[in-house]
VMD Tcl script that draws the C-alpha trace (Angstrom):
set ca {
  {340.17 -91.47 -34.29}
  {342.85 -93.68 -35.98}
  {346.38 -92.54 -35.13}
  {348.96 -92.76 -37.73}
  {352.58 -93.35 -36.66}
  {355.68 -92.03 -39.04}
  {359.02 -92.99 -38.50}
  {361.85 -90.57 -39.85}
  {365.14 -92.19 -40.49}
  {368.35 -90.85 -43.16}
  {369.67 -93.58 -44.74}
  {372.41 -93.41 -47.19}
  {372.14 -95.42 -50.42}
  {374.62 -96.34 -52.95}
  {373.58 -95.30 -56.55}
  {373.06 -92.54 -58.58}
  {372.88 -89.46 -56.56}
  {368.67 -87.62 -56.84}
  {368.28 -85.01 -58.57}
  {366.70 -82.20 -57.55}
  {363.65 -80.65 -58.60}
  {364.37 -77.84 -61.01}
  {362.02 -75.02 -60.62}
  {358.88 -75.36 -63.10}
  {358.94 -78.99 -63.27}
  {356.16 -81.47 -62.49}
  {355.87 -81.92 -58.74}
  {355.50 -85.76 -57.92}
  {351.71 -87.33 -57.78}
  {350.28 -87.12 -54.43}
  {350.20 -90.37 -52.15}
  {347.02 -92.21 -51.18}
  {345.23 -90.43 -48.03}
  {344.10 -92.25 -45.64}
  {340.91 -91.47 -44.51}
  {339.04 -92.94 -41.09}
  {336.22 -94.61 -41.38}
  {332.50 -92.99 -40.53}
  {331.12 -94.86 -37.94}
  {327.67 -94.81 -37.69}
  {325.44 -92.99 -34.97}
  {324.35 -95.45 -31.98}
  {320.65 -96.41 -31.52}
  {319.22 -94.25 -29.08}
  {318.25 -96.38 -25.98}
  {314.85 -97.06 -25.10}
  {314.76 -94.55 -22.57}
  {316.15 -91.81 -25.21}
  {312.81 -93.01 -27.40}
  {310.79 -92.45 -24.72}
  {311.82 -89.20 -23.70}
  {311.34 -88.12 -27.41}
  {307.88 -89.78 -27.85}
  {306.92 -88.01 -24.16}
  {308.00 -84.70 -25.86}
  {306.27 -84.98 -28.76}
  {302.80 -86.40 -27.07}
  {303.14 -83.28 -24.38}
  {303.16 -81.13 -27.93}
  {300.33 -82.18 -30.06}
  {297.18 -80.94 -29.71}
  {295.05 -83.22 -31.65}
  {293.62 -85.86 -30.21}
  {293.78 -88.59 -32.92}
  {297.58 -87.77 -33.82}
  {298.70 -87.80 -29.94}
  {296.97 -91.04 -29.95}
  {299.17 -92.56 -32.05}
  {302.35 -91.26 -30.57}
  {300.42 -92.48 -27.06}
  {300.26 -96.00 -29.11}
  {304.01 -96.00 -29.99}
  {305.14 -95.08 -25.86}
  {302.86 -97.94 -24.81}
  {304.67 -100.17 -27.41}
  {307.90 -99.45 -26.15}
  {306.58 -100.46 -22.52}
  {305.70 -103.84 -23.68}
  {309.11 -104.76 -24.69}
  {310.33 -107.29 -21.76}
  {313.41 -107.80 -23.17}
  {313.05 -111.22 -22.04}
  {311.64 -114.29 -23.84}
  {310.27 -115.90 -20.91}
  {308.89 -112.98 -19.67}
  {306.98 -112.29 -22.81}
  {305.63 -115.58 -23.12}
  {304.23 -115.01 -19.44}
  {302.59 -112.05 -20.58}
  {301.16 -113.59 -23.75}
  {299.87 -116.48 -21.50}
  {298.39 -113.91 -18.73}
  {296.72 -112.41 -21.78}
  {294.76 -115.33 -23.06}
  {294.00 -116.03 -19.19}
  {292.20 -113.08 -18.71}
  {290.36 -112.89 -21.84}
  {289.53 -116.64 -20.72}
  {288.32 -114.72 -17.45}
  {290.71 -117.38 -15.58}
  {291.32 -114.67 -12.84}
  {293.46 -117.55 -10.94}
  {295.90 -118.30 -13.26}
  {296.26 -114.84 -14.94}
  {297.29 -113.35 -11.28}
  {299.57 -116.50 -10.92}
  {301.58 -115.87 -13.94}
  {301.69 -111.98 -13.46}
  {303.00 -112.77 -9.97}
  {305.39 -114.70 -11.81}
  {306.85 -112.13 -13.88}
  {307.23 -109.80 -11.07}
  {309.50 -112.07 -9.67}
  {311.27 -112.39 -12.61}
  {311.81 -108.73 -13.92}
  {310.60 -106.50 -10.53}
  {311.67 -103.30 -13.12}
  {309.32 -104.47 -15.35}
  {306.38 -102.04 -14.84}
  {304.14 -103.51 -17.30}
  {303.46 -106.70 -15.00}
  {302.89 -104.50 -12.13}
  {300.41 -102.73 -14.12}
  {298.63 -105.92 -15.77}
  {298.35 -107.12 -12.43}
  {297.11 -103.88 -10.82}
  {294.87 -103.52 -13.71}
  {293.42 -107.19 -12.91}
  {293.29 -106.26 -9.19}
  {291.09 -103.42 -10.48}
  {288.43 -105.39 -12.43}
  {287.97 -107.48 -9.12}
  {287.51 -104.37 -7.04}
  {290.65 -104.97 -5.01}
  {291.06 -101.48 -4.84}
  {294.01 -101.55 -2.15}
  {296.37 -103.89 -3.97}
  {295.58 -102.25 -7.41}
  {296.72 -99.27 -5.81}
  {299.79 -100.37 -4.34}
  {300.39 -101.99 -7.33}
  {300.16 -98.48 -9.19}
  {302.55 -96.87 -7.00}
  {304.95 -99.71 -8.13}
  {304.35 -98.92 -11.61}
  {304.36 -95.05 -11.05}
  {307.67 -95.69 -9.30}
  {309.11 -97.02 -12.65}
  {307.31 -95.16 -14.78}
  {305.93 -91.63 -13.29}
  {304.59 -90.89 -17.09}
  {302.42 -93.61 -17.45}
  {299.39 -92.12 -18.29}
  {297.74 -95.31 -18.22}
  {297.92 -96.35 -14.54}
  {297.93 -92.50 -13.57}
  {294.34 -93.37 -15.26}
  {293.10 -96.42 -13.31}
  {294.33 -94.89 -10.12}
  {292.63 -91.69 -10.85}
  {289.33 -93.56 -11.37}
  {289.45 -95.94 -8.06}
  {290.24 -92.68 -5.78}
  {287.47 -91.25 -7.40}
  {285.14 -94.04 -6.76}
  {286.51 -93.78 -3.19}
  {285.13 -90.52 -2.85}
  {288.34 -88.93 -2.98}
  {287.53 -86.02 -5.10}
  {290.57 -83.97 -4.54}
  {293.50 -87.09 -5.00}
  {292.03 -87.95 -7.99}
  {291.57 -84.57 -9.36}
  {295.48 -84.45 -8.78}
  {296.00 -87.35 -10.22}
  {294.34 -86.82 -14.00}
  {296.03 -83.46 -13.29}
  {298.94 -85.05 -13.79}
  {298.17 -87.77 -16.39}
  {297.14 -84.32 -18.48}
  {300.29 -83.05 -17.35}
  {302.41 -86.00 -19.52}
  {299.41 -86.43 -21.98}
  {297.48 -82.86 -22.62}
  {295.18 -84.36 -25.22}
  {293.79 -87.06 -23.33}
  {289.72 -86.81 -23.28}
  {289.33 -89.43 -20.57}
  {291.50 -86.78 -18.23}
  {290.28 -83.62 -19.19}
  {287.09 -84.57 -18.89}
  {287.38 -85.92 -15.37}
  {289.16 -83.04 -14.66}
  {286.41 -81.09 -15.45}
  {284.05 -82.74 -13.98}
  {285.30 -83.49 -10.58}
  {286.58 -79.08 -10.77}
  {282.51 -78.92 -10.87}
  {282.03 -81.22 -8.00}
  {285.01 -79.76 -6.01}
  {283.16 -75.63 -6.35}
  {280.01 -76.78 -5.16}
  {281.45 -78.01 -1.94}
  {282.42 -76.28 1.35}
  {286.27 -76.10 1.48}
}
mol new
graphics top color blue
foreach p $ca { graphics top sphere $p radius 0.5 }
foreach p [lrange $ca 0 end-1] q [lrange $ca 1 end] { graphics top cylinder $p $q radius 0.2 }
display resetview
């Protein structure tokens, strides 16, 4: 707030003496008012647009429409905010889709080095990890993602899947649990949620 500063001093002046205001006449034109300036509202961080996205994907029902918001969170987890990082990414990218396991790994381990609170590399690579059934450094890849992230529905996903190929029924029956738990519309969860429940009652406890 912009603080205004008046100095009060009596001064006498030669001249004509003032006159004073007779009652009923015109009182003098107002000054200018000063008025501060709006300033505008901050940009929420990213963190603040997550947290709003996350509250408005645990709300909506429909699977299309939480989709989209799912779309929006996963957008905002790209976002390096580094150049070189990106381009690392973009380069891991084409390696993979290349199926150049070798130098897709190399430059992921690259941007781990670079931005370690980047969970998005620790994912990419865990997800690579995944597709070459490395199932033990996918996973403690996840936990280095979840450790960043704990919302990310995504690894919460992979990880779900490997501990049930693993034959651990009940981890990964937590595990969706909780991917539901950040994303309730998610098919891929609920129905391995369902499905492993199944599995789960026909067993001895």
């Amino acid at each position: 707030m912009r603080a205004f500063s008046f100095v009060f001093a009596a001064c006498l002046v030669a001249g004509p003496p003032v006159q004073a205001q007779t009652p009923g006449s015109p009182s003098p034109p107002p000054g200018p008012v000063e008025v501060a300036p709006v300033l505008p509202e901050p940009e929420p961080s990213r963190r603040e647009r997550l947290d709003t996205l996350f509250a408005e994907l645990k709300r909506e029902p429909e699977t299309d429409k939480a989709k989209t918001i799912a779309d929006r969170i996963q957008a905002l987890w790209s976002q390096s905010d580094s150049a070189t990082v990106d381009l690392l990414m973009d380069r891991s990218a084409t390696a993979i889709g290349k199926k150049d396991e070798a130098a897709a790994l190399d430059l992921l381990d690259q941007v781990i080095v670079l931005e370690p609170d980047y969970a998005e590399g620790w994912n990419r690579r865990a997800t690579l990890h995944y597709a070459a059934n490395r199932y033990g450094a996918s996973m403690r890849d996840v936990e280095e993602v979840l450790k960043r992230e704990p919302r990310h529905f995504g690894a919460l996903m992979g990880l779900g899947a490997m501990q049930e190929e693993l034959g651990r029924n009940r981890q990964a029956l937590d595990t969706f649990s909780r991917a539901l738990s950040v994303y309730p519309a998610l098919k891929a969860a609920q129905d391995a949620v369902l499905r492993i429940s199944d599995e789960l009652a026909g067993q001895p406890a």
